[in-house]
C-alpha positions as YAML, in Angstrom:
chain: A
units: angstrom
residues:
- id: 1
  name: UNK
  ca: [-8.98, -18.53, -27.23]
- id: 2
  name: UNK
  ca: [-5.78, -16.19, -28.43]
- id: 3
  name: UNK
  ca: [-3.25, -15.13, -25.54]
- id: 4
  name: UNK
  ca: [-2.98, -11.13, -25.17]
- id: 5
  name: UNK
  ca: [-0.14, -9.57, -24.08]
- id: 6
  name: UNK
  ca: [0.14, -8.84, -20.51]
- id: 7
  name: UNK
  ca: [-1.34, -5.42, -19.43]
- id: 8
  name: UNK
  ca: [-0.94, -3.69, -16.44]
- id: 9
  name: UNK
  ca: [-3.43, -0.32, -17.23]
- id: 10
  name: UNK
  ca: [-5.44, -0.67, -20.25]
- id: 11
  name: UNK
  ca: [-5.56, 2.80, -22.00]
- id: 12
  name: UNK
  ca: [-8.54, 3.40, -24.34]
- id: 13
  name: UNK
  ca: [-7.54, 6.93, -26.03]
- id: 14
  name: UNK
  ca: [-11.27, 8.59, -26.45]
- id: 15
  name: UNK
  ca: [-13.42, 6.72, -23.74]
- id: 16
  name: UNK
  ca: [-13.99, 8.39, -20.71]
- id: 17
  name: UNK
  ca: [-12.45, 6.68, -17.38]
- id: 18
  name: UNK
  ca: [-15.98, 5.40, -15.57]
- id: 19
  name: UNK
  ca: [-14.12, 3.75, -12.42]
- id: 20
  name: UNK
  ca: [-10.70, 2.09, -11.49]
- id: 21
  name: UNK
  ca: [-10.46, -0.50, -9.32]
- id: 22
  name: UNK
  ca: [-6.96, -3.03, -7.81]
- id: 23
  name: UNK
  ca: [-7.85, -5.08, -11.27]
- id: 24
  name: UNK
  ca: [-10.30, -3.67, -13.93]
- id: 25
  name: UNK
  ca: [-10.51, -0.36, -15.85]
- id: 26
  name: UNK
  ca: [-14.14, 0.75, -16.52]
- id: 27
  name: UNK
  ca: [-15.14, 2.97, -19.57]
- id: 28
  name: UNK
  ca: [-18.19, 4.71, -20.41]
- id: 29
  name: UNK
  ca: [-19.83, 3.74, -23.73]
- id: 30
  name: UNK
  ca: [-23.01, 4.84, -25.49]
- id: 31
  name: UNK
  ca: [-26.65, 4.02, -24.55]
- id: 32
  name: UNK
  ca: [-26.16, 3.96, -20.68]
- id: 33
  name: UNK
  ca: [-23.59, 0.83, -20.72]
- id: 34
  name: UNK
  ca: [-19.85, 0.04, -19.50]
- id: 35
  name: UNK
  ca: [-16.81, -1.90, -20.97]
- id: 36
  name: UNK
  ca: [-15.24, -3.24, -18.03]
- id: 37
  name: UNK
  ca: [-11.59, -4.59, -18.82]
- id: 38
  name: UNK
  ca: [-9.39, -6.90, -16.34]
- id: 39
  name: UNK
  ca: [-5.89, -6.16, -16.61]
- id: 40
  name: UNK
  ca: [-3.36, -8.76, -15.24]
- id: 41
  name: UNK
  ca: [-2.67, -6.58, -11.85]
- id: 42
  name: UNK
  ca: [-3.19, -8.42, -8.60]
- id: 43
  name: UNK
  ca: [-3.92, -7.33, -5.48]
- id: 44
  name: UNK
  ca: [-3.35, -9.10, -1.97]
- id: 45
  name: UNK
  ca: [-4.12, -8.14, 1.32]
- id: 46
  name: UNK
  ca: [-6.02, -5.10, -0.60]
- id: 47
  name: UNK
  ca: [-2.80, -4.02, -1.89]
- id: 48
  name: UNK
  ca: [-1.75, -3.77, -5.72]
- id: 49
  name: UNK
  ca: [1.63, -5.51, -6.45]
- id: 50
  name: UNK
  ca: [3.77, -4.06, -8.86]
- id: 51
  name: UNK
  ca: [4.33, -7.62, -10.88]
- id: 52
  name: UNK
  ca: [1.43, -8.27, -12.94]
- id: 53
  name: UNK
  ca: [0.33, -12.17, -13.64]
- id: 54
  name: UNK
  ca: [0.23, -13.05, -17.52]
- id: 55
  name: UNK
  ca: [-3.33, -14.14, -18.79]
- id: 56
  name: UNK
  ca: [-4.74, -13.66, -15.60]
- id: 57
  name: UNK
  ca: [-7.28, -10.36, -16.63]
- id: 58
  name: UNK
  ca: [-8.04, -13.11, -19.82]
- id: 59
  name: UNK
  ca: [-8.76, -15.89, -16.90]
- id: 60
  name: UNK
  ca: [-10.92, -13.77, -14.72]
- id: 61
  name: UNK
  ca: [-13.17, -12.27, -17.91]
- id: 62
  name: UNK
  ca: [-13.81, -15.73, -19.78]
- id: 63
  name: UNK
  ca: [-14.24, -17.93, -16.64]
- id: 64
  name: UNK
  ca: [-16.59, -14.64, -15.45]
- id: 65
  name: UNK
  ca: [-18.21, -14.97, -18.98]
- id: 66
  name: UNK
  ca: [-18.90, -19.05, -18.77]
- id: 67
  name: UNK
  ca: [-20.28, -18.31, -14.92]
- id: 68
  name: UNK
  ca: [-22.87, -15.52, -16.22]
- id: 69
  name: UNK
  ca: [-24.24, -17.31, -19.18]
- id: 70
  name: UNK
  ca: [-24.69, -20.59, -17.29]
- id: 71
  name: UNK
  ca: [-26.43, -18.90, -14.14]
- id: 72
  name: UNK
  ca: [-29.24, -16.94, -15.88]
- id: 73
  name: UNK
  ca: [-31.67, -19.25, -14.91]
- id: 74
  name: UNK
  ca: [-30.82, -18.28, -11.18]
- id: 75
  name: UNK
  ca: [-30.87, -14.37, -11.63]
- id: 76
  name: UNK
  ca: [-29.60, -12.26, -14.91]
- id: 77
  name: UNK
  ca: [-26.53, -10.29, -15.04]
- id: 78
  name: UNK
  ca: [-25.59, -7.14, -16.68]
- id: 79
  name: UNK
  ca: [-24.02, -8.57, -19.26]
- id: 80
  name: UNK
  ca: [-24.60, -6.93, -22.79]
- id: 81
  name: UNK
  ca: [-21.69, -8.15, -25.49]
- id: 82
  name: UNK
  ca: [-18.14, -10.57, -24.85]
- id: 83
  name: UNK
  ca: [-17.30, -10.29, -28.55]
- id: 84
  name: UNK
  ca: [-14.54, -8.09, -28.73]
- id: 85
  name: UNK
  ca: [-15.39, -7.57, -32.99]
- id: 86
  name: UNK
  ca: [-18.88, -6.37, -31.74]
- id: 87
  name: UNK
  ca: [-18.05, -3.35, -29.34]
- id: 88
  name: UNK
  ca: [-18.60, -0.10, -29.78]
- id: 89
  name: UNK
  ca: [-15.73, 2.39, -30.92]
- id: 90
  name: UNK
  ca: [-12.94, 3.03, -29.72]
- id: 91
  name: UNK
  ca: [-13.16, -0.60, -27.47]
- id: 92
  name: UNK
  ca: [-13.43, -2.49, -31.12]
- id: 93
  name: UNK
  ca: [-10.53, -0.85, -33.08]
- id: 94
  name: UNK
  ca: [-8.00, -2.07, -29.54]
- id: 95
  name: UNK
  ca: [-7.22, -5.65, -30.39]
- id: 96
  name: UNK
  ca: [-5.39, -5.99, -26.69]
- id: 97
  name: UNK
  ca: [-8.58, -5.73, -25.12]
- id: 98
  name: UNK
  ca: [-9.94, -8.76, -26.87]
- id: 99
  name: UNK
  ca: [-10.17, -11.34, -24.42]
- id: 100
  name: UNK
  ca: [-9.95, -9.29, -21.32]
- id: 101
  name: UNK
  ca: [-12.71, -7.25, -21.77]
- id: 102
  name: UNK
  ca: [-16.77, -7.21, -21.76]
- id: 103
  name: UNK
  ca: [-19.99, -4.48, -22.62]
- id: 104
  name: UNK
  ca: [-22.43, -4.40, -19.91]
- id: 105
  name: UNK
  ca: [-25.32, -2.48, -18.67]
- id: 106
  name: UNK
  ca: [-24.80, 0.43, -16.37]
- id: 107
  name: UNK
  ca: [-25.65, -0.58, -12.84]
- id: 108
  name: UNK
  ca: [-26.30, 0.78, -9.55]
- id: 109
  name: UNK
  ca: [-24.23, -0.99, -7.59]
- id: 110
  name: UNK
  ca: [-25.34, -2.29, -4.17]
- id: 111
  name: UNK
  ca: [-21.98, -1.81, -1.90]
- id: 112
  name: UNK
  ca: [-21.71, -5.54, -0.01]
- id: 113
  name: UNK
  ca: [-19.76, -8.27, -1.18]
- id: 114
  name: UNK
  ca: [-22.02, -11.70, -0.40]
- id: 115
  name: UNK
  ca: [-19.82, -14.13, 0.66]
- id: 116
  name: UNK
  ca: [-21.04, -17.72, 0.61]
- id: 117
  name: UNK
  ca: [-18.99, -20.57, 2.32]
- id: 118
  name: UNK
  ca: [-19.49, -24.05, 2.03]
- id: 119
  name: UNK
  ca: [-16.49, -25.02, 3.81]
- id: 120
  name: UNK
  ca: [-15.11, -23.46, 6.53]
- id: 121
  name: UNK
  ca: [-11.34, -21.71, 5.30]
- id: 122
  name: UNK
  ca: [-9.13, -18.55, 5.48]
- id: 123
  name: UNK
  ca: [-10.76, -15.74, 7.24]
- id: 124
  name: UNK
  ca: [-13.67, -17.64, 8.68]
- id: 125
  name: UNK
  ca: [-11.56, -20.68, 9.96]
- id: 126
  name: UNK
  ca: [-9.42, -17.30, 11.58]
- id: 127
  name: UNK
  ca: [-12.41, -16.13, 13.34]
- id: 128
  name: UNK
  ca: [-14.05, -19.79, 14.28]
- id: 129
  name: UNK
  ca: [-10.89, -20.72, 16.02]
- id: 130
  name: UNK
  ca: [-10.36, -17.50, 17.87]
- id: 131
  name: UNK
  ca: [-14.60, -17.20, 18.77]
- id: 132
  name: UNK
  ca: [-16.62, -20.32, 17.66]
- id: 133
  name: UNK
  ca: [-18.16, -17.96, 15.47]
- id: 134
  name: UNK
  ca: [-18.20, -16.97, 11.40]
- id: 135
  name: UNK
  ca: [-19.25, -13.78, 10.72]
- id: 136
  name: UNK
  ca: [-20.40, -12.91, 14.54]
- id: 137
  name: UNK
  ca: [-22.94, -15.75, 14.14]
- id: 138
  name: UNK
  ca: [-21.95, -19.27, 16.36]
- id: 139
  name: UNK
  ca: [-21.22, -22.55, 14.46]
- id: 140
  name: UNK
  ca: [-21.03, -25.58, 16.05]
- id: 141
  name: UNK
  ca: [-18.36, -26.93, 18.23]
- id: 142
  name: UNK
  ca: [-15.37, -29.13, 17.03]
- id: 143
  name: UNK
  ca: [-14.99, -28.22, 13.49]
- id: 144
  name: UNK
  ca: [-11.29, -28.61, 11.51]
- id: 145
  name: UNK
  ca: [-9.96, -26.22, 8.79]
- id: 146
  name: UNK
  ca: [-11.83, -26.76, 5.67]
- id: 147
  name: UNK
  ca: [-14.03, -29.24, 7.03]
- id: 148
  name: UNK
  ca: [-17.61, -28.91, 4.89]
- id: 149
  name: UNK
  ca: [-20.10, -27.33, 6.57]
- id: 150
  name: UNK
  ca: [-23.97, -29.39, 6.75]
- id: 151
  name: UNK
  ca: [-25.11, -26.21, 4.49]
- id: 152
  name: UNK
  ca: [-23.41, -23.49, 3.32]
- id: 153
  name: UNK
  ca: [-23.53, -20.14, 5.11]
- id: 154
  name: UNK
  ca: [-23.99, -16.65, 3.81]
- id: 155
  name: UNK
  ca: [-21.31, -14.31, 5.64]
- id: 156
  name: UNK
  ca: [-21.45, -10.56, 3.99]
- id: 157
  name: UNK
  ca: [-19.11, -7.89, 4.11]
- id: 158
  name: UNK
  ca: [-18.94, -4.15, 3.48]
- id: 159
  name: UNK
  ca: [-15.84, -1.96, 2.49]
- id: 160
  name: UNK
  ca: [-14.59, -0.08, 5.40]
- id: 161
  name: UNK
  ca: [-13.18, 3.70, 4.83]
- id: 162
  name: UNK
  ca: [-9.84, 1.91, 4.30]
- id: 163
  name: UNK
  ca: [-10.45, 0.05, 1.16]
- id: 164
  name: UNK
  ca: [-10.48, -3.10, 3.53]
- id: 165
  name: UNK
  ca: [-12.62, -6.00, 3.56]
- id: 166
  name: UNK
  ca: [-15.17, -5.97, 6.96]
- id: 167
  name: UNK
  ca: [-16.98, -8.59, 7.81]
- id: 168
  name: UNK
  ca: [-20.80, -7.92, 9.17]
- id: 169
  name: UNK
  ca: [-24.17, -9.90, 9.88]
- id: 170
  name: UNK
  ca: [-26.70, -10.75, 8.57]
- id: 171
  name: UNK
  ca: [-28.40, -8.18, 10.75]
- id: 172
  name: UNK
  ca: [-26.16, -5.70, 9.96]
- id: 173
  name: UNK
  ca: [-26.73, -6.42, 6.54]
- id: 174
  name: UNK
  ca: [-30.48, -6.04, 6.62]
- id: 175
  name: UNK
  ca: [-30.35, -2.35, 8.68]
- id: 176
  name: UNK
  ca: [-27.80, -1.30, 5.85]
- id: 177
  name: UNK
  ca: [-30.33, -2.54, 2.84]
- id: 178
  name: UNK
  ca: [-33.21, -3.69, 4.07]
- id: 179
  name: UNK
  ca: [-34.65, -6.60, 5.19]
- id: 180
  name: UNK
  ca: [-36.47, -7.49, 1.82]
- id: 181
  name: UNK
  ca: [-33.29, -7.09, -0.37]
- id: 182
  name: UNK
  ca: [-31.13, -8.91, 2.32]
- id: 183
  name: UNK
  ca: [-33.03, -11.91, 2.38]
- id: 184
  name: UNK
  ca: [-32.80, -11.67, -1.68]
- id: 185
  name: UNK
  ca: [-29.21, -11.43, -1.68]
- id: 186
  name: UNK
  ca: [-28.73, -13.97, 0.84]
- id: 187
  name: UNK
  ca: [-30.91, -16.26, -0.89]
- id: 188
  name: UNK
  ca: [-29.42, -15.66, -4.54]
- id: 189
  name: UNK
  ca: [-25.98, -15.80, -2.88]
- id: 190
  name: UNK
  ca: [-26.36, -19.57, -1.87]
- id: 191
  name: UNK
  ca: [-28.48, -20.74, -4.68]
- id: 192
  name: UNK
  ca: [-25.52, -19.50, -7.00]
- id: 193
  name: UNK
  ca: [-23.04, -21.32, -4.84]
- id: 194
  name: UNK
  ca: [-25.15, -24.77, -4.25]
- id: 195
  name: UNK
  ca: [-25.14, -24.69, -8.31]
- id: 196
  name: UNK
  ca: [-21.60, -23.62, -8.84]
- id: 197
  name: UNK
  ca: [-20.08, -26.07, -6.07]
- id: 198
  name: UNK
  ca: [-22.19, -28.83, -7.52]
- id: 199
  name: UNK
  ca: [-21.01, -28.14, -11.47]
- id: 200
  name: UNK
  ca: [-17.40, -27.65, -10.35]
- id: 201
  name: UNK
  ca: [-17.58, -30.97, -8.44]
- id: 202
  name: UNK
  ca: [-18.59, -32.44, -11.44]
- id: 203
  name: UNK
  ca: [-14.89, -31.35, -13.22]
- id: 204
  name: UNK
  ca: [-12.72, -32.75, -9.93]
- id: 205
  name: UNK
  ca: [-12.82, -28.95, -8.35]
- id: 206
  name: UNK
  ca: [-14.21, -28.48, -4.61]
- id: 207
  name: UNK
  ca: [-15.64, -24.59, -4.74]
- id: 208
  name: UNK
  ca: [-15.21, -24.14, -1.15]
- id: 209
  name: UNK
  ca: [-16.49, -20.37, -1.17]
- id: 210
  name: UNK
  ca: [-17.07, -17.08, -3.19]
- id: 211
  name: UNK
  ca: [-17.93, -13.78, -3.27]
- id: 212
  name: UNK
  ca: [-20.84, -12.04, -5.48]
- id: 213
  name: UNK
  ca: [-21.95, -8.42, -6.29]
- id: 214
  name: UNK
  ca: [-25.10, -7.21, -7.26]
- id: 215
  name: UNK
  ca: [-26.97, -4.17, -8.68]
- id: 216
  name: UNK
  ca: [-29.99, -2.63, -9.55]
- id: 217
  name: UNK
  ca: [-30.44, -1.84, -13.70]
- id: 218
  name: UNK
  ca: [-33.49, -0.11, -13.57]
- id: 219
  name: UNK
  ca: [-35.56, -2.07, -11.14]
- id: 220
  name: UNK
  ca: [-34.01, -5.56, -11.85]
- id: 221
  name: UNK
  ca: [-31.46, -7.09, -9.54]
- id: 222
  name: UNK
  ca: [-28.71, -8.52, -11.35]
- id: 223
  name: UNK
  ca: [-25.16, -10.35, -11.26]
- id: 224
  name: UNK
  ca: [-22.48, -8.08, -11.73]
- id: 225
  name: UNK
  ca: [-18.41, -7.33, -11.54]
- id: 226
  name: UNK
  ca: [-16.84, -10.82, -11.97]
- id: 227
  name: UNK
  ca: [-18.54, -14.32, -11.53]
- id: 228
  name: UNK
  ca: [-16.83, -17.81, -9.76]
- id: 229
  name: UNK
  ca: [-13.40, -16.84, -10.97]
- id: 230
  name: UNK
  ca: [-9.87, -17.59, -8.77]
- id: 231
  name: UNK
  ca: [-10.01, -13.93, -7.53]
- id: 232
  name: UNK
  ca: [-13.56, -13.94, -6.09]
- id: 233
  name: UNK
  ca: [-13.45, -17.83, -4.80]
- id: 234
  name: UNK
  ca: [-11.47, -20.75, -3.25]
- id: 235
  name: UNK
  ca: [-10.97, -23.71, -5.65]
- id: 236
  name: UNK
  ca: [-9.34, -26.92, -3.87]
- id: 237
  name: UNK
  ca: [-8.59, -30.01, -6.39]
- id: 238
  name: UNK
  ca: [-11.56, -33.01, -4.94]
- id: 239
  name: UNK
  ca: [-8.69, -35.56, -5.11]
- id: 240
  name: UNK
  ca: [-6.90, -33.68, -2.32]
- id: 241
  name: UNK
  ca: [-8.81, -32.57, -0.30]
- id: 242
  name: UNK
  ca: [-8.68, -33.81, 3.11]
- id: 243
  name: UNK
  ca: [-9.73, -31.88, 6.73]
- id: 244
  name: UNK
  ca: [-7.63, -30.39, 9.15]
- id: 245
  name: UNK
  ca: [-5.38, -28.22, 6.85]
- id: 246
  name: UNK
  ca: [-5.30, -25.76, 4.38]
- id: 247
  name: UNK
  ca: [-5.53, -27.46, 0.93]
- id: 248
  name: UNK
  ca: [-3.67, -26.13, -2.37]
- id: 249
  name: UNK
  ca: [-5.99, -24.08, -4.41]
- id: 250
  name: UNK
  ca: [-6.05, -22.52, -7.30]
- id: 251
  name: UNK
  ca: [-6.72, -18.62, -6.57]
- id: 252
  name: UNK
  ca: [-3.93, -16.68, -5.04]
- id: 253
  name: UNK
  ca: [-3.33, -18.05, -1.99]
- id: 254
  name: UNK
  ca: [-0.02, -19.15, -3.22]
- id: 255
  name: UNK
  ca: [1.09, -15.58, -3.63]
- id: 256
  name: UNK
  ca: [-0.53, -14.53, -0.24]
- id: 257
  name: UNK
  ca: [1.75, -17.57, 1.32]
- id: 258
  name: UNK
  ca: [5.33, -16.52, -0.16]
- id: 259
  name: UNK
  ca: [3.86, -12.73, 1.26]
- id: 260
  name: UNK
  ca: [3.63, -13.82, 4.72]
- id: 261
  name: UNK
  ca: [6.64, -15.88, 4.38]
- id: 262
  name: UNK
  ca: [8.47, -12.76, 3.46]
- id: 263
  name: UNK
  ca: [7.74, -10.91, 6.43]
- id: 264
  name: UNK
  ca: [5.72, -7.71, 4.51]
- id: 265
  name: UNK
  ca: [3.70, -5.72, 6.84]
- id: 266
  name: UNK
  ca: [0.95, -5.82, 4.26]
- id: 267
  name: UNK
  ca: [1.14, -1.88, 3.97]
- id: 268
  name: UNK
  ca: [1.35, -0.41, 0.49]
- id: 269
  name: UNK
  ca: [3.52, -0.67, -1.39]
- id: 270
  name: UNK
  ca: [4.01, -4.42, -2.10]
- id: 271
  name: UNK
  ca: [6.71, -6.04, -2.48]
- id: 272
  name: UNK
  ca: [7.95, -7.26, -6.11]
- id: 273
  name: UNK
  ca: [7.32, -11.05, -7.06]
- id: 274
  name: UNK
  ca: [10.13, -13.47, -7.49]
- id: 275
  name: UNK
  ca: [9.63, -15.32, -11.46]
- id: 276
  name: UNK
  ca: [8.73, -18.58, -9.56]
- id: 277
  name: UNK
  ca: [5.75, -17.03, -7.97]
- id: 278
  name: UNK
  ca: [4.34, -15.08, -10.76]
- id: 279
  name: UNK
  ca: [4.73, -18.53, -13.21]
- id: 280
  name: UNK
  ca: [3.34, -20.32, -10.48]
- id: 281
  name: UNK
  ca: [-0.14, -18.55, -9.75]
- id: 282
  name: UNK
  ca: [-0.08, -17.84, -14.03]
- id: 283
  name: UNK
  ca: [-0.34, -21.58, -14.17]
- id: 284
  name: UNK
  ca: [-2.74, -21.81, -11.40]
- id: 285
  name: UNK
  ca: [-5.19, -19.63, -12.89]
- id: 286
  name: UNK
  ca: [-4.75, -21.29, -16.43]
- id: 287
  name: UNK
  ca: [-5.39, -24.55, -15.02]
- id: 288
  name: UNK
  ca: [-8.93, -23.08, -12.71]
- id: 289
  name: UNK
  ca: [-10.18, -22.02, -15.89]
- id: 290
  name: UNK
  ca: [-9.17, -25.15, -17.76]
- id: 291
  name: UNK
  ca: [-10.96, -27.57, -15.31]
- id: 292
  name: UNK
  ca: [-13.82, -25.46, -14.73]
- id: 293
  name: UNK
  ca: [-14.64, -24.81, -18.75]
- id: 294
  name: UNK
  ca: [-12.93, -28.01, -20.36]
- id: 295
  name: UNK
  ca: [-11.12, -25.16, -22.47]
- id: 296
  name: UNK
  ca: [-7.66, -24.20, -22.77]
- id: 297
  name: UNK
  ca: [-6.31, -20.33, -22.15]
...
């Protein structure tokens, strides 16, 4: 696959502006469908840094791209079209968003990230130490950071007024969708995380946990947003993996580590990245979607 240049804000001159999130632009095209494109922003503590990471909107959309054609056989996803030559105009005639970018169906989007965890790490090691408890619900006793759990858990969350990340129940969960869809989503959640944990396994990568959304296109619930990629999940290399610590991964914990080193208050805005740390999580992401494919970036 070609490297693009970096991008910070894709700019499509003629397509109307659908949504903007911390990462991806999304565009309105004809018959009722989306071009979503990941730009190489990244966000940390639900703030945007002002240094983007080369390749890493590339990373996100091809590793997303392997993820949804590989898990269809668990639920389908809205995707429509990845090659670039094959878009609709104006998206075809912009060869910078070859790459980074995809065509999918419209969706309506069902508001709750669905967290699965097979090990127990980062937030949820934060809250089992303080409580003896992941996502309000007890675990058992005696556990070390990043030891594997006897079967994953499903811990969802919900965006707070803020733009902030709050975890909830399962019962919270259920009043918010319904009980029928929430034992869907919880179900779909895990079986796409027992599959992806097992593949990844397979390539010397321990998934330790991930985040999914879903959607409604028409009546069918589908996969959508961004699949198994270093931004939505916590990849740990097998061969060093060991309990009772945090082990390196391959998402952006290393940028969240020199941020708490440098003492920001995590209020907006961020603080500029050193070259070091920007080459460092580039090659991090390169390498997740290296091992995970068998491709190179």
């Amino acid at each position: 696959m070609s490297r693009s240049r970096t991008i910070t804000r894709s700019k499509v001159p003629g397509a109307v502006l659908f949504r903007e999130g911390k990462v991806r632009e999304v565009y309105e095209a004809p018959d009722d469908r989306l071009v979503i494109v990941a730009s190489d922003r990244l966000s940390a503590f639900d703030v945007v840094l002002p240094t983007p990471i080369p390749d890493k909107g590339s990373v996100l959309t091809q590793l997303s791209n392997f993820w949804f054609e590989r898990t269809t056989h668990i639920i389908p996803n809205h995707v429509v079209e990845t090659d670039h030559a094959r878009f609709p105009e104006p998206f075809r005639s912009l060869a910078e968003l070859a790459g980074r970018s995809v065509l999918v169906r419209k969706c309506e989007r069902i508001d709750v990230e669905c967290v699965a965890r097979g090990y127990i790490s980062g937030s949820a090691w934060a809250e089992y130490s303080k409580d003896g408890t992941v996502a309000g619900e007890r675990l058992p006793r005696g556990l070390e950071e990043s030891a594997r759990l006897d079967d994953p858990i499903f811990t969802p969350a919900t965006k707070a007024v803020t733009g902030h990340d709050e975890n909830i129940s399962r019962a919270q969960l259920a009043a918010l969708v319904g009980r029928d869809l929430a034992k869907r989503l919880e179900g779909i959640t895990i079986a796409l995380y027992r599959y992806a944990h097992a593949y990844a396994l397979g390539r010397g990568l321990i998934l330790a946990d991930t985040k999914f959304e879903f959607g409604f296109a028409g009546d069918e619930l589908v996969l959508i947003d961004e699949a198994l990629t270093p931004d939505s999940s916590r990849y740990w290399d097998s061969s060093l993996y060991r309990p009772g610590g945090s082990p390196p991964s391959f998402d952006k914990q290393f940028v969240r580590d020199f941020l708490i080193a440098s003492g920001w208050d995590r209020e907006p805005p961020g603080p500029a990245l050193p070259d070091e740390v920007v080459r460092g999580t580039s090659e991090r992401y390169r390498e997740a979607y290296q091992r995970v494919t068998g491709l190179t970036l």
